[in-house]
Steps between C-alpha positions, in 0.01 A plus 500: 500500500443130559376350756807354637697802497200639734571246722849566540453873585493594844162627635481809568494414886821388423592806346392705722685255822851544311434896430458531881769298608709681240392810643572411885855365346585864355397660807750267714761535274485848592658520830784298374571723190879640522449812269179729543480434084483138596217601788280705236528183241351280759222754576422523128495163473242434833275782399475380113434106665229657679312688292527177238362349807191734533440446184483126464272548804292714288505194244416234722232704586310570163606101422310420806189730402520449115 
């Protein structure tokens, strides 16, 4: 990969911001759902935004200690 496409990749901070803002997103979205198909989607969506989340945490992590 070159070294300007590094720079144009978000951190993984970054990552990890958008991955929880994703997931509070999904979680709001809930309430407003009209079908309970619609509600489960949303649900999906937060709990799959959050464990991405974890796991970028997880990554920042070992970056920080590696």
């Amino acid at each position: 990969m070159s070294e300007r496409a590094r720079e144009q990749e978000p951190s993984t901070r970054e990552l990890r911001r958008r991955k929880a803002e994703e997931a509070t997103g999904e979680h709001e979205a809930i309430e407003g759902s009209a079908t309970p198909d619609e509600a489960r989607q949303h649900s999906r969506r937060a709990d799959k935004a959050a464990y991405l989340e974890r796991k970028l945490a997880e990554r920042e992590r070992s970056e920080r200690e590696g």
